[in-house]
Backbone atoms as SQL, in Angstrom:
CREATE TABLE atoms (id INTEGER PRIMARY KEY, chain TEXT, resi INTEGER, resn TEXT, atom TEXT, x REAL, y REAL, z REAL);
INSERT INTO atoms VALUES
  (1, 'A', 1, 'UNK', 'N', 27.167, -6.010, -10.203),
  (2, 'A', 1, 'UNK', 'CA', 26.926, -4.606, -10.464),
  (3, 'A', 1, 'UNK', 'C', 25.683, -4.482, -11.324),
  (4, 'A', 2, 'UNK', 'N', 25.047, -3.594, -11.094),
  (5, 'A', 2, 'UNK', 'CA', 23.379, -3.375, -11.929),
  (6, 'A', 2, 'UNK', 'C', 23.821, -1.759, -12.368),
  (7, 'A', 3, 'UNK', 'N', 22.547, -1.358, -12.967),
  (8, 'A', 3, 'UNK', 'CA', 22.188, -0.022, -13.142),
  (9, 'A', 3, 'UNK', 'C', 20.732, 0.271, -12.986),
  (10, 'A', 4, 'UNK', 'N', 20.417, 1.497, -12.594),
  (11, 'A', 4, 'UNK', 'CA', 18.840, 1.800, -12.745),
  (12, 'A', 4, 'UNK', 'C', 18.993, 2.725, -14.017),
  (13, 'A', 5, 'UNK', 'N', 18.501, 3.010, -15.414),
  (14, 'A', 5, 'UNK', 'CA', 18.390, 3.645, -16.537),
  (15, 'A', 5, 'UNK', 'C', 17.299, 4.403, -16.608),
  (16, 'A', 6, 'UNK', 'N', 17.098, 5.649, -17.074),
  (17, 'A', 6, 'UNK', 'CA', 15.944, 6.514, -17.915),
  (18, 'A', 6, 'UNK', 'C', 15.517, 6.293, -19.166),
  (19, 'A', 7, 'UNK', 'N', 14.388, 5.718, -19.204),
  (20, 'A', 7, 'UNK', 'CA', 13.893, 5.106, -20.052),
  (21, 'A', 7, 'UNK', 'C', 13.496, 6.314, -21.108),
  (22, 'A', 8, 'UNK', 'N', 14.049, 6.783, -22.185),
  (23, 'A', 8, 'UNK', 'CA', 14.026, 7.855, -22.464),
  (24, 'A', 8, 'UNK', 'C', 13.685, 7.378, -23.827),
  (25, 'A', 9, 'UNK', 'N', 14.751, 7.980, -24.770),
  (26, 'A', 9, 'UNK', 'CA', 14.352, 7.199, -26.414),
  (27, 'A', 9, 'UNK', 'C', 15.716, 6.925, -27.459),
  (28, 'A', 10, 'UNK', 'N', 15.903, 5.441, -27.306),
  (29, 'A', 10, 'UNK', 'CA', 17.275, 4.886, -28.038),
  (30, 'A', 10, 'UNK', 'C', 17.142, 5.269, -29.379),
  (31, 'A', 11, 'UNK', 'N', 16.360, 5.980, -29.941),
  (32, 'A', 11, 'UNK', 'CA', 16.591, 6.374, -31.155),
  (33, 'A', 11, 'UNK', 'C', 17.097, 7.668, -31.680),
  (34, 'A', 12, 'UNK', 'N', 17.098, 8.499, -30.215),
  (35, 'A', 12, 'UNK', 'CA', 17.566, 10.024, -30.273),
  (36, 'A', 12, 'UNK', 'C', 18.891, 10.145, -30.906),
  (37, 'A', 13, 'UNK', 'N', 18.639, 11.023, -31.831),
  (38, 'A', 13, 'UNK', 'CA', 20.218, 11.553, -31.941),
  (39, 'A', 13, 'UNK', 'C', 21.267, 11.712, -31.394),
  (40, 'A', 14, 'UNK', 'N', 21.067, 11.886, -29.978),
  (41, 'A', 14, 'UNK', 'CA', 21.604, 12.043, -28.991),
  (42, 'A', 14, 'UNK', 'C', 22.544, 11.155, -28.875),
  (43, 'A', 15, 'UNK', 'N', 23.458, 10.759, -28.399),
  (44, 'A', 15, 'UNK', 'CA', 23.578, 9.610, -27.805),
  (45, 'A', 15, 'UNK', 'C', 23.154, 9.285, -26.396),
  (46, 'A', 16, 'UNK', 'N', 23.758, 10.525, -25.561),
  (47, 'A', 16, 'UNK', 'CA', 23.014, 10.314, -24.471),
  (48, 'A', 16, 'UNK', 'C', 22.031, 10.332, -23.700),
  (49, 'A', 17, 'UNK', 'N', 21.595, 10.400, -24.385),
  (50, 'A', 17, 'UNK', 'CA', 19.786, 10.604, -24.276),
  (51, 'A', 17, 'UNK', 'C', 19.322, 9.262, -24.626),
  (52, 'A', 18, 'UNK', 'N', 19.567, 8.245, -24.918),
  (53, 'A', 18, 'UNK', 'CA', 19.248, 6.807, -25.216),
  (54, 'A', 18, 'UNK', 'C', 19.605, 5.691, -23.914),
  (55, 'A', 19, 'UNK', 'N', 18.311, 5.850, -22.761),
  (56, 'A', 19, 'UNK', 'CA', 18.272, 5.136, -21.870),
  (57, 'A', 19, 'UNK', 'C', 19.329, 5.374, -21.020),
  (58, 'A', 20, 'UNK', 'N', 19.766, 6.633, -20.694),
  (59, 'A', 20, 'UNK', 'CA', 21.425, 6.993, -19.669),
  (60, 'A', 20, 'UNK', 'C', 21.362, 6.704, -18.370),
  (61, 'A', 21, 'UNK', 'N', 22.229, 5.929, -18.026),
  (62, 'A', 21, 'UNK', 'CA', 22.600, 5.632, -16.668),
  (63, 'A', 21, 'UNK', 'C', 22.422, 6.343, -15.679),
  (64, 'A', 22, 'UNK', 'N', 21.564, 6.533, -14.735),
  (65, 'A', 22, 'UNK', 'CA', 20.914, 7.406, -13.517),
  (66, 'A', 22, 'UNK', 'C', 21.965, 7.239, -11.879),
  (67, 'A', 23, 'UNK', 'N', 21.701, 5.538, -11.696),
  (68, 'A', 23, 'UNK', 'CA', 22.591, 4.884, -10.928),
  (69, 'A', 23, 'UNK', 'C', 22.934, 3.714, -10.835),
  (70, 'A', 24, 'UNK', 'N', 24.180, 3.376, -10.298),
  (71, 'A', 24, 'UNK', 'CA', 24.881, 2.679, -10.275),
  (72, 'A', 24, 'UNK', 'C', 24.832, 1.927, -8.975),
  (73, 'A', 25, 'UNK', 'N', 24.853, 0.356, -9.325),
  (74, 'A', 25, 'UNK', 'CA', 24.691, -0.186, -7.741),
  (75, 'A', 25, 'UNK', 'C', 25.488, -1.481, -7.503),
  (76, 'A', 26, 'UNK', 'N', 26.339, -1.112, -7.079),
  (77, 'A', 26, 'UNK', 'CA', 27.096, -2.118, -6.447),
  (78, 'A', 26, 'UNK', 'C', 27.191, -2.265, -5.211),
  (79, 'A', 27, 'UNK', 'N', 27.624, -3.658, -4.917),
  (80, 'A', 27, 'UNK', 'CA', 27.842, -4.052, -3.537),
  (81, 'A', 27, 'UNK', 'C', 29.129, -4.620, -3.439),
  (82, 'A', 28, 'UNK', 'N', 30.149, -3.123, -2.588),
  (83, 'A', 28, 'UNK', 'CA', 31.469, -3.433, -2.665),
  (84, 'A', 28, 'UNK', 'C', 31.719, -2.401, -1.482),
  (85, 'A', 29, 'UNK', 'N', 32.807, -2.672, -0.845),
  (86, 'A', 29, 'UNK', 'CA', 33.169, -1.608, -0.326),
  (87, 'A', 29, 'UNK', 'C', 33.816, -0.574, -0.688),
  (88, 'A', 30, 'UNK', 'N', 33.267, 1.229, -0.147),
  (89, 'A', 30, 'UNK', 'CA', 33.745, 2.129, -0.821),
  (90, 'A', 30, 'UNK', 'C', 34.737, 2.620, 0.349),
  (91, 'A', 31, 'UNK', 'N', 35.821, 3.450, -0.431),
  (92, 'A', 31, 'UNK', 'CA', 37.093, 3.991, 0.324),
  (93, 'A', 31, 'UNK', 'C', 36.683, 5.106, 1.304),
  (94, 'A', 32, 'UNK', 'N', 35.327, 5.231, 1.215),
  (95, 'A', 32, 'UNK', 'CA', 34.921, 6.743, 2.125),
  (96, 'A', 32, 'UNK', 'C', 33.672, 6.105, 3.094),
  (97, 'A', 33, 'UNK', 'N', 32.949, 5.403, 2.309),
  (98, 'A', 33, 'UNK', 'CA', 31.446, 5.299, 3.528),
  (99, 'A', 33, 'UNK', 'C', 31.485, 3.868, 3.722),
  (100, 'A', 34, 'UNK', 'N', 32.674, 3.099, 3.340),
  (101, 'A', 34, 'UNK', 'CA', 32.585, 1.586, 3.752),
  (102, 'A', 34, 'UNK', 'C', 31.422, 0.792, 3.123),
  (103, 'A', 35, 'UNK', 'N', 30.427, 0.074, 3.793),
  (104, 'A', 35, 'UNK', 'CA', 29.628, -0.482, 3.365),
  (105, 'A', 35, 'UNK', 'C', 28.236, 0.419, 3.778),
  (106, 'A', 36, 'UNK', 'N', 28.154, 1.171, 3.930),
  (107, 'A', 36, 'UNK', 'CA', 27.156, 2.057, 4.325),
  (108, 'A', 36, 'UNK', 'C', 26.306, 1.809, 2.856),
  (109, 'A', 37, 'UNK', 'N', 26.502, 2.094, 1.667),
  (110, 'A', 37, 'UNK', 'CA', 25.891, 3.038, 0.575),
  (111, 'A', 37, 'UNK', 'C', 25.910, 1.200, -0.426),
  (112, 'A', 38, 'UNK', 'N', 25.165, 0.828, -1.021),
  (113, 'A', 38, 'UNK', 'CA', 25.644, 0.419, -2.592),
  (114, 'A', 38, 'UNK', 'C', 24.832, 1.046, -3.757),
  (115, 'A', 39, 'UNK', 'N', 24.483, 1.839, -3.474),
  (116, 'A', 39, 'UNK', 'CA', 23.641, 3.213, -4.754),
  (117, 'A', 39, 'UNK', 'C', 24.405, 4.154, -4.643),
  (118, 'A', 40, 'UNK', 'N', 24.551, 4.521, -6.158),
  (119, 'A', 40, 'UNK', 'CA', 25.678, 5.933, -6.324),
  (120, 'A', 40, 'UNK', 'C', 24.906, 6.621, -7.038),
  (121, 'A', 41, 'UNK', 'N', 24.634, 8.182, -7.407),
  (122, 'A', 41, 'UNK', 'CA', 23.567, 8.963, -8.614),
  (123, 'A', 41, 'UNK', 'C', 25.077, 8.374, -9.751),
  (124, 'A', 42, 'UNK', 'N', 24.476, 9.017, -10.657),
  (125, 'A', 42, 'UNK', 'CA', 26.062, 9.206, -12.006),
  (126, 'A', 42, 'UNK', 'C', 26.154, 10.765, -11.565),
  (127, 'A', 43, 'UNK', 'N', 27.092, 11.454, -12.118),
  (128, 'A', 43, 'UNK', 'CA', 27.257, 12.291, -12.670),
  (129, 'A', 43, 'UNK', 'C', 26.073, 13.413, -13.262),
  (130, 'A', 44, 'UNK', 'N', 25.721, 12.933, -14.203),
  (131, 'A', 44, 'UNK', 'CA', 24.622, 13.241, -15.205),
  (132, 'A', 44, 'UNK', 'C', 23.432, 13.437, -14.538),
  (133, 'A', 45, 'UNK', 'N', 22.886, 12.450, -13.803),
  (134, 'A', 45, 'UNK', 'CA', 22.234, 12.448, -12.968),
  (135, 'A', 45, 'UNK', 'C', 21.876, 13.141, -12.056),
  (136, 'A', 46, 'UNK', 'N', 22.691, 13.631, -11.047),
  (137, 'A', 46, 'UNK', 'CA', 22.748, 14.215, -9.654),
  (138, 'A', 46, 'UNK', 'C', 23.470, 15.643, -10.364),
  (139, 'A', 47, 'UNK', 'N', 24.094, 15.987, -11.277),
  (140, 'A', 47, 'UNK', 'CA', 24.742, 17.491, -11.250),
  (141, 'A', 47, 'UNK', 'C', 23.896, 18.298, -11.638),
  (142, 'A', 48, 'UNK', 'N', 22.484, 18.490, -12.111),
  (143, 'A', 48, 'UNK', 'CA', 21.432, 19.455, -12.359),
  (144, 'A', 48, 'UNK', 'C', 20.490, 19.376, -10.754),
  (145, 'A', 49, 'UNK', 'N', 19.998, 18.225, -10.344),
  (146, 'A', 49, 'UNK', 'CA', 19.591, 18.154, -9.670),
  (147, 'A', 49, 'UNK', 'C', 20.431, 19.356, -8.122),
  (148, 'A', 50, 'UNK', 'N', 21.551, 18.995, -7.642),
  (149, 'A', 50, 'UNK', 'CA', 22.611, 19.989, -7.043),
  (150, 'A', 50, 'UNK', 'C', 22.561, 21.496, -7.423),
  (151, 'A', 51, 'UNK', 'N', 22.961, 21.649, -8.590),
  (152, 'A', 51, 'UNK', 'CA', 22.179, 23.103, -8.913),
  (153, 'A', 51, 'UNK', 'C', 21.023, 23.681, -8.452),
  (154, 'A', 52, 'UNK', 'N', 20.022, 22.771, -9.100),
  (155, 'A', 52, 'UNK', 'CA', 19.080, 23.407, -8.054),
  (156, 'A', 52, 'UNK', 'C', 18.324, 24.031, -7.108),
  (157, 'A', 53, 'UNK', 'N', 18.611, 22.498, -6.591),
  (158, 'A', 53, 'UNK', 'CA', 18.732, 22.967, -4.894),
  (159, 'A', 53, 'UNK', 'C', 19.348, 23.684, -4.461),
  (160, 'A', 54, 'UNK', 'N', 20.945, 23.594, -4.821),
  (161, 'A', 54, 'UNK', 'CA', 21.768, 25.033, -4.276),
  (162, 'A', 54, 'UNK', 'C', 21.288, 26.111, -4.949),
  (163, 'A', 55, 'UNK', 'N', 20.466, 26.873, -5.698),
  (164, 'A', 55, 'UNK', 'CA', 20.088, 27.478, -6.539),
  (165, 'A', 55, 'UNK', 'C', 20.977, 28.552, -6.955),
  (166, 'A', 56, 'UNK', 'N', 21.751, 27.293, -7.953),
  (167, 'A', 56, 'UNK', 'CA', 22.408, 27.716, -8.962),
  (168, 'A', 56, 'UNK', 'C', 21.557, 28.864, -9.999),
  (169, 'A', 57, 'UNK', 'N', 22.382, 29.819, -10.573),
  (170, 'A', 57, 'UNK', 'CA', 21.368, 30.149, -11.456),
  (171, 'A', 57, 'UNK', 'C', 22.204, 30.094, -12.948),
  (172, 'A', 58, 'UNK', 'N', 23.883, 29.780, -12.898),
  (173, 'A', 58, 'UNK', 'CA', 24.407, 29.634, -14.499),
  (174, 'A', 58, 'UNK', 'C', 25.513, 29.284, -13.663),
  (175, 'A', 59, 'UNK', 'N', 25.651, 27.781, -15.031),
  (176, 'A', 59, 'UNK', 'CA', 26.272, 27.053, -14.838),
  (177, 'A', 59, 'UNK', 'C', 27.697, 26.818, -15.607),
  (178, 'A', 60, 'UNK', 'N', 28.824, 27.021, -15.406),
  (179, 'A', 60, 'UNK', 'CA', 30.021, 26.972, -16.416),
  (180, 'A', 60, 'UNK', 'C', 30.658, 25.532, -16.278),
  (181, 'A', 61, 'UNK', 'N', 30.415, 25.224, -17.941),
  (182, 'A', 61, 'UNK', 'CA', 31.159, 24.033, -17.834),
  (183, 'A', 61, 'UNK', 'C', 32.071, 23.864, -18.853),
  (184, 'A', 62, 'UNK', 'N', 32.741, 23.324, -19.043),
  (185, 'A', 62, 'UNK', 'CA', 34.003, 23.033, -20.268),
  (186, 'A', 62, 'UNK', 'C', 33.348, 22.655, -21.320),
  (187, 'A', 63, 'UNK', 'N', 33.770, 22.719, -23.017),
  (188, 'A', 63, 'UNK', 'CA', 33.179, 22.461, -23.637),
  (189, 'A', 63, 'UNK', 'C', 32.495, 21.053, -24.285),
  (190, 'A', 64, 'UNK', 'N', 33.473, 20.107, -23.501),
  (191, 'A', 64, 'UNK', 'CA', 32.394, 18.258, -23.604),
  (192, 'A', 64, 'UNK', 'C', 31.641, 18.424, -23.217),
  (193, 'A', 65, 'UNK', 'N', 30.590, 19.101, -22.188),
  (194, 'A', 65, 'UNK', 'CA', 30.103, 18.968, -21.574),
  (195, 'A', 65, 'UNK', 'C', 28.603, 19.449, -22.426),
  (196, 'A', 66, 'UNK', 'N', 28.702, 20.148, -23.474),
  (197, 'A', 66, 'UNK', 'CA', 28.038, 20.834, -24.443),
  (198, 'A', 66, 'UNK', 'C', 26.665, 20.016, -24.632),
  (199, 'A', 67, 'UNK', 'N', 26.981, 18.719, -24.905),
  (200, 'A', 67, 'UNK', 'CA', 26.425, 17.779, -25.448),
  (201, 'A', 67, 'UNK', 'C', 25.452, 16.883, -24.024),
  (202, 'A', 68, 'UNK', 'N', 26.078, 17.436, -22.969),
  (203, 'A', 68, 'UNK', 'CA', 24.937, 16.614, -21.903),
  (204, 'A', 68, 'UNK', 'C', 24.133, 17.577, -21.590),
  (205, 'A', 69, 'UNK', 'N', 24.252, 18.713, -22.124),
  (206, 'A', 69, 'UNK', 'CA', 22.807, 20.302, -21.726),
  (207, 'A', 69, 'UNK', 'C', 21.383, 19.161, -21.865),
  (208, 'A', 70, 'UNK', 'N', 21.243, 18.386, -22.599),
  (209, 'A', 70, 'UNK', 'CA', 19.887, 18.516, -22.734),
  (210, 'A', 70, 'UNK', 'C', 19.121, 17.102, -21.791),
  (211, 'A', 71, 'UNK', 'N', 19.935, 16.562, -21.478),
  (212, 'A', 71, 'UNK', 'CA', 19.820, 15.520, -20.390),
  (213, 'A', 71, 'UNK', 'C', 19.705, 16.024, -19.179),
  (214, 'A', 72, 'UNK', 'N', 20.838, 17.017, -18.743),
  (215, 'A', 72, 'UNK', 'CA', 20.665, 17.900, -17.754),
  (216, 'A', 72, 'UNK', 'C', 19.124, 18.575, -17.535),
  (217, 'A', 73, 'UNK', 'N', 18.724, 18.859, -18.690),
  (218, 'A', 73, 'UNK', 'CA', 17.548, 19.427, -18.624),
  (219, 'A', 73, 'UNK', 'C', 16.544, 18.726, -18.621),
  (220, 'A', 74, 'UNK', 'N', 16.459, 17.532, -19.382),
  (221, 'A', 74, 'UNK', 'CA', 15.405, 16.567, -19.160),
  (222, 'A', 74, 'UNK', 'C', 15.246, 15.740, -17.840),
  (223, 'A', 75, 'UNK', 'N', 16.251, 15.964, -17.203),
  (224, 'A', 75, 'UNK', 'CA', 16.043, 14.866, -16.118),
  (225, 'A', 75, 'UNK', 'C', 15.499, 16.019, -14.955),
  (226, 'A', 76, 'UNK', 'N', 15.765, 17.218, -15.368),
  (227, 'A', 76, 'UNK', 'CA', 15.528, 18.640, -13.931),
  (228, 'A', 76, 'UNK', 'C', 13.646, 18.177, -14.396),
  (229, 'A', 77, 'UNK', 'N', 13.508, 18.380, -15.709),
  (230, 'A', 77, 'UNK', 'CA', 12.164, 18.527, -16.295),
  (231, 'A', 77, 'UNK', 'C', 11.245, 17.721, -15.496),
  (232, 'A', 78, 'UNK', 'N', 12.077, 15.985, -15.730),
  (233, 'A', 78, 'UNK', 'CA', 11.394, 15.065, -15.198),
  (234, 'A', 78, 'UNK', 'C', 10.734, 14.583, -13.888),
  (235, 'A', 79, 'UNK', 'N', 11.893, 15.434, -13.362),
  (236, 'A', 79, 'UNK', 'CA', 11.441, 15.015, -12.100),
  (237, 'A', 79, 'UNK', 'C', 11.110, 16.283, -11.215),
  (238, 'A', 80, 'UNK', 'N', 10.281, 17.420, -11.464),
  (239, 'A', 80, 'UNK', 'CA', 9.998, 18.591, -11.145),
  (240, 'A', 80, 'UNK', 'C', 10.642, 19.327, -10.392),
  (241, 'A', 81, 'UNK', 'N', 11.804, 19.389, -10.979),
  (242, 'A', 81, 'UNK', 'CA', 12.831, 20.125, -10.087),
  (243, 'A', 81, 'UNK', 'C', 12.053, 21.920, -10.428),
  (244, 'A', 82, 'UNK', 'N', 12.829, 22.964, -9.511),
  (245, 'A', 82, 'UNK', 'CA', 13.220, 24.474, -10.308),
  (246, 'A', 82, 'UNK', 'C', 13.743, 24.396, -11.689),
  (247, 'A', 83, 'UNK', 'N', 13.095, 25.845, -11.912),
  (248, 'A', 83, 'UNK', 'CA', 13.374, 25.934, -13.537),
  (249, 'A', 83, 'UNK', 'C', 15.294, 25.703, -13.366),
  (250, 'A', 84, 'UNK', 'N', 15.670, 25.758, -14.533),
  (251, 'A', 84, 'UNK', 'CA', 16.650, 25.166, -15.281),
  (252, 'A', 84, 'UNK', 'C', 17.792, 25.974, -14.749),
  (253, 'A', 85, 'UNK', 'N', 19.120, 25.858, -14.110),
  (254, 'A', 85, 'UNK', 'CA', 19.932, 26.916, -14.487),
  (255, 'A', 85, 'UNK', 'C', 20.701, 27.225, -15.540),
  (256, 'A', 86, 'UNK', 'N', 20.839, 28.001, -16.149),
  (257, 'A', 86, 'UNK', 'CA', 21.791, 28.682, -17.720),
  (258, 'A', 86, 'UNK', 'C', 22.564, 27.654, -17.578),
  (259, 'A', 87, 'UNK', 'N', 22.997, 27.225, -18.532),
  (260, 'A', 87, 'UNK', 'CA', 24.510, 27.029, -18.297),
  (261, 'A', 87, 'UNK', 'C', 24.746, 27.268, -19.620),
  (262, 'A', 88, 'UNK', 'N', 25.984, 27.299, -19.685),
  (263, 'A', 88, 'UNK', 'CA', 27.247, 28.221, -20.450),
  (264, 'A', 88, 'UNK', 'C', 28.367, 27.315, -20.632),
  (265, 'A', 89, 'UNK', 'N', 28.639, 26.733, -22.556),
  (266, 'A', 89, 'UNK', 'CA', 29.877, 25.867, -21.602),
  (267, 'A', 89, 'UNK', 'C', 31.176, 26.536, -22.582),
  (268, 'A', 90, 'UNK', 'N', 32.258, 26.165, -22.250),
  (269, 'A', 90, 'UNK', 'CA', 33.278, 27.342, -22.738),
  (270, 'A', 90, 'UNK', 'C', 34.815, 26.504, -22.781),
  (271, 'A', 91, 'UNK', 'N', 35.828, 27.038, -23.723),
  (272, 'A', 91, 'UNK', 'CA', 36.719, 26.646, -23.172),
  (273, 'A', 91, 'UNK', 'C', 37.553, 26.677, -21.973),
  (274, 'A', 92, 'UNK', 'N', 38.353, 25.743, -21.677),
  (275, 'A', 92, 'UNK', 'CA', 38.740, 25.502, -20.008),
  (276, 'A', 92, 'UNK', 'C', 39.904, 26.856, -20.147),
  (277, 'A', 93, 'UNK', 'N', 39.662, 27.127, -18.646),
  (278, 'A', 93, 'UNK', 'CA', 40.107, 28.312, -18.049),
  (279, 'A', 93, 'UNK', 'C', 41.369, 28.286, -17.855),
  (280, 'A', 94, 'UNK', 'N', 42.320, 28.493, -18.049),
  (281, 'A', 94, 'UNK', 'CA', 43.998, 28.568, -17.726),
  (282, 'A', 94, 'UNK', 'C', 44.629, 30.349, -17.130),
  (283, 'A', 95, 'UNK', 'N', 44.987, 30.261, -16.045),
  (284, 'A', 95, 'UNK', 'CA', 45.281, 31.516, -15.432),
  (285, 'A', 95, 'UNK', 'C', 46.179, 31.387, -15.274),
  (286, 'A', 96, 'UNK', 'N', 47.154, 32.361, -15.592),
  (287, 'A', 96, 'UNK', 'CA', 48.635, 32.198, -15.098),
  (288, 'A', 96, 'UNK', 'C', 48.947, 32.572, -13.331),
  (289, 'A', 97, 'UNK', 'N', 50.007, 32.412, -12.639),
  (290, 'A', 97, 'UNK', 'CA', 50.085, 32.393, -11.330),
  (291, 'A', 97, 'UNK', 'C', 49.076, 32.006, -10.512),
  (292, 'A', 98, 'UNK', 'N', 48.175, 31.452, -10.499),
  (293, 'A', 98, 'UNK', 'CA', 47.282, 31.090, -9.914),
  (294, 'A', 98, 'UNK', 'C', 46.641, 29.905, -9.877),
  (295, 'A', 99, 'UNK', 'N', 46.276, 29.623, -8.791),
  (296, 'A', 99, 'UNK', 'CA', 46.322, 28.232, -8.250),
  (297, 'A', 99, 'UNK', 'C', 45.010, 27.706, -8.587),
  (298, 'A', 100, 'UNK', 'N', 44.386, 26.847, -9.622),
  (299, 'A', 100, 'UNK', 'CA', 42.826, 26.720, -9.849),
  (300, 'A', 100, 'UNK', 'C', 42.413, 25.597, -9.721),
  (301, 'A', 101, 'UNK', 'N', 43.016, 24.075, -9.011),
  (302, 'A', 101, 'UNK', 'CA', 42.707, 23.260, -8.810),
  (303, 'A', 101, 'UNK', 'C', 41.912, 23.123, -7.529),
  (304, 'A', 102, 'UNK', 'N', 40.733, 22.673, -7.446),
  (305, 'A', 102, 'UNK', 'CA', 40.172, 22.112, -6.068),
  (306, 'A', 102, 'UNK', 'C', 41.018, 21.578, -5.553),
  (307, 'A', 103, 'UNK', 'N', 41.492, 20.538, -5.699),
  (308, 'A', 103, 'UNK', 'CA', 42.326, 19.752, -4.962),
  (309, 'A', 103, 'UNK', 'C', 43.651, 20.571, -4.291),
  (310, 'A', 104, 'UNK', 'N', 44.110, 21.488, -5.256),
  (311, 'A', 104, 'UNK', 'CA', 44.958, 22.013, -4.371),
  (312, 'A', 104, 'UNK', 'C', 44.645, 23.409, -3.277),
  (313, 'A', 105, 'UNK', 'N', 43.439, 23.632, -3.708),
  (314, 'A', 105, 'UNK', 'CA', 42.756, 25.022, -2.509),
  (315, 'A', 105, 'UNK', 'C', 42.573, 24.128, -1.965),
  (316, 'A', 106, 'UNK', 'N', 42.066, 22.809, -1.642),
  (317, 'A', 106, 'UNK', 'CA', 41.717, 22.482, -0.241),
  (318, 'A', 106, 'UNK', 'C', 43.219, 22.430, 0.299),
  (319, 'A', 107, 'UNK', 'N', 44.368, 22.205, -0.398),
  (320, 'A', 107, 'UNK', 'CA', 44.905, 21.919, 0.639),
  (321, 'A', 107, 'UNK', 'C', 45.561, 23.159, 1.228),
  (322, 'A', 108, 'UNK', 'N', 45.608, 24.258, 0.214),
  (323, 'A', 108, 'UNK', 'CA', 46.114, 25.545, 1.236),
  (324, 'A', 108, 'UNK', 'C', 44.833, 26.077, 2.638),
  (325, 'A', 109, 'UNK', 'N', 43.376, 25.465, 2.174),
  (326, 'A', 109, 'UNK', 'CA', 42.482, 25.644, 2.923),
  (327, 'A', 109, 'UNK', 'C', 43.096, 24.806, 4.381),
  (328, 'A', 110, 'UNK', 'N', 43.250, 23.325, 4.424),
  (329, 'A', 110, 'UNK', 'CA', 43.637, 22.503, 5.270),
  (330, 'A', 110, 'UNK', 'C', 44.890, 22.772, 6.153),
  (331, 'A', 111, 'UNK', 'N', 45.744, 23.496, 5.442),
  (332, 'A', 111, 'UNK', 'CA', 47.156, 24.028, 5.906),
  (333, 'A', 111, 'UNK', 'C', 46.657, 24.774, 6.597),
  (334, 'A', 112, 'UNK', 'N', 45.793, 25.795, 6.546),
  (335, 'A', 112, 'UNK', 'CA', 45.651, 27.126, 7.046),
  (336, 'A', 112, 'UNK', 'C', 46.302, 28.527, 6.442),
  (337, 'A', 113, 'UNK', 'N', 46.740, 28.357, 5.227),
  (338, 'A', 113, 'UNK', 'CA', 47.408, 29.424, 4.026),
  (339, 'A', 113, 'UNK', 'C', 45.946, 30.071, 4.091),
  (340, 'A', 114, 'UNK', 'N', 44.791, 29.847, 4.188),
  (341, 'A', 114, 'UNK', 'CA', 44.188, 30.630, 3.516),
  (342, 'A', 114, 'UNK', 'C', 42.432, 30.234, 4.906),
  (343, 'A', 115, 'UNK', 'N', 41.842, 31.369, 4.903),
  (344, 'A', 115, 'UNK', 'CA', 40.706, 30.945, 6.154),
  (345, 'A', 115, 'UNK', 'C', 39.700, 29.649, 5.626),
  (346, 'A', 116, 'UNK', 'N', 39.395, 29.865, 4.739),
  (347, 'A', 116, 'UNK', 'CA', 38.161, 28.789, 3.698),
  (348, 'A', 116, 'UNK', 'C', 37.953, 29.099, 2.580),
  (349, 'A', 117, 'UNK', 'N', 37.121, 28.602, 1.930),
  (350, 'A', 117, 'UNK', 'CA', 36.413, 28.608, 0.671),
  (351, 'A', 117, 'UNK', 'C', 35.790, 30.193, 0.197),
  (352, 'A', 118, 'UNK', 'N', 35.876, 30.966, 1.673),
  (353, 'A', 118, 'UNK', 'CA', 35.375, 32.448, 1.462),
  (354, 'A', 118, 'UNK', 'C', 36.443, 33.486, 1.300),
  (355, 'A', 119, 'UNK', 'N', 37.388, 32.647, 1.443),
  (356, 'A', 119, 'UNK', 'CA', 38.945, 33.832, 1.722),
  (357, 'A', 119, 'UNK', 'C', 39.132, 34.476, 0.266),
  (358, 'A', 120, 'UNK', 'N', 39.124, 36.020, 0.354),
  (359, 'A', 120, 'UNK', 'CA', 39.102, 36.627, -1.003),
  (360, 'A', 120, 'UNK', 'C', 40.661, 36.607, -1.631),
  (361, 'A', 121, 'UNK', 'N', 41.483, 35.532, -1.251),
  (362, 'A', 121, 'UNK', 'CA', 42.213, 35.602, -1.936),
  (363, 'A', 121, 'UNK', 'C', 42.604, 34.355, -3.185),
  (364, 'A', 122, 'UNK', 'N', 41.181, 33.601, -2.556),
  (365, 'A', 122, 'UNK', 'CA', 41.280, 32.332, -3.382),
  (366, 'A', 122, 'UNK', 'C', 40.397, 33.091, -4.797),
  (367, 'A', 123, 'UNK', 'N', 40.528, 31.520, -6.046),
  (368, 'A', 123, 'UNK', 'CA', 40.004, 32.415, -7.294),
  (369, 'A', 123, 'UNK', 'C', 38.316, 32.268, -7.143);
């Protein structure tokens, strides 16, 4: 297993901002693309970049997440992405009667409870 890193600055306050893991490369087989892939983005990496392009324009995230804003932003910076989207991070959302897991809308999506991802009855 390797990594490719952003050579950024290990002295930042930050923590994560001190050389952070971009991608990950192993050569193993994965449960979805087999041996197709051994480069993965991280996380960190690829979730500003996605914004983007989808042109996100504000972003909600839980409040750990507080602390990777500026990586998010340095890496959009770095590599000349679109300007930045907002993001906003907040405590996690709890709704009563209502169903807020991805995992479980896909599966009323998959059942057919519900048409897709556009059905106004999902949250």
């Amino acid at each position: 297993s390797r990594v490719l890193r952003a050579k950024i600055d290990m002295a930042h306050p930050n923590v994560l901002m001190r050389d952070p893991v971009m991608y990950r490369i192993l050569h193993a087989r994965h449960h979805r693309t087999g041996d197709r892939w051994c480069i993965y983005p991280t996380y960190d990496f690829a979730h500003g970049q996605c914004d983007a392009i989808e042109g996100i324009t504000h972003s909600i995230c839980t409040l750990e997440f507080a602390v990777h804003r500026p990586l998010y932003e340095w890496f959009l910076k770095a590599i000349g992405m679109p300007p930045c989207p907002r993001q906003f991070e907040m405590a996690r959302l709890n709704l009563t009667h209502t169903v807020m897991s991805k995992r479980k809308l896909k599966q009323l999506i998959a059942m057919g409870h519900v048409q897709g991802w556009d059905d106004c009855r999902l949250p």
